[in-house]
N, C-alpha and C positions, 0 to 999 in steps of 0.2 A: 321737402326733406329727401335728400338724394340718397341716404339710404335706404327708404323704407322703399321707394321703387326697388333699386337692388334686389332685394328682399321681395318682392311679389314677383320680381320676374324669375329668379330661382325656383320660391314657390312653382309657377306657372310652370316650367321648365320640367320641372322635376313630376308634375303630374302626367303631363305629355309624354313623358319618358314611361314610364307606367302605363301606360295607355297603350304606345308602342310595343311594350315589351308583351302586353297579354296580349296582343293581335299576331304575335309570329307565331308561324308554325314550319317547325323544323321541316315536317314532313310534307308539306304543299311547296317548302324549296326547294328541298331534293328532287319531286318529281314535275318540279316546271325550272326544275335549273338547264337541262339542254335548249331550252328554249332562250330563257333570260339570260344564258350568256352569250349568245349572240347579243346580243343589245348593248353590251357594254364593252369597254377599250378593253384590249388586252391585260395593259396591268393591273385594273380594277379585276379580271380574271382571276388572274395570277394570284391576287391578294387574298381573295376569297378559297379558290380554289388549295390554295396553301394552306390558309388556316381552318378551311375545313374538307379535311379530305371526304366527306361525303359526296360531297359535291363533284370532284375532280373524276371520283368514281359513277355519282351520274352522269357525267359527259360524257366518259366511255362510250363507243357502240356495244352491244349486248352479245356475246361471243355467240359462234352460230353452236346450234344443237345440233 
């Protein structure tokens, strides 16, 4: 029955998703985002960096005192 796969892989899908979603933390990105975006291309940067400007302001250097 080719729907009822469908159907369990959505299920499947959608648990994973959930799973992922309780394992982020905003705030362990923020302070390992100068590191982590080194690691990535530019535009996956950009992408990030745009839609979350927290981020764009962790990459900053830290203004001197």
């Amino acid at each position: 029955m080719p729907g009822n796969a469908n159907q369990v892989e959505l299920v499947q899908a959608g648990r994973v998703f959930k799973i992922f979603i309780s394992l982020l933390d905003a705030g362990l990105l923020v302070a390992q985002w100068p590191v982590l975006r080194t690691l990535v291309g530019p535009a996956i940067r950009t992408v990030w960096e745009t839609a979350f400007t927290e981020l764009a302001t962790a990459a900053r250097p830290a203004a001197a005192a």
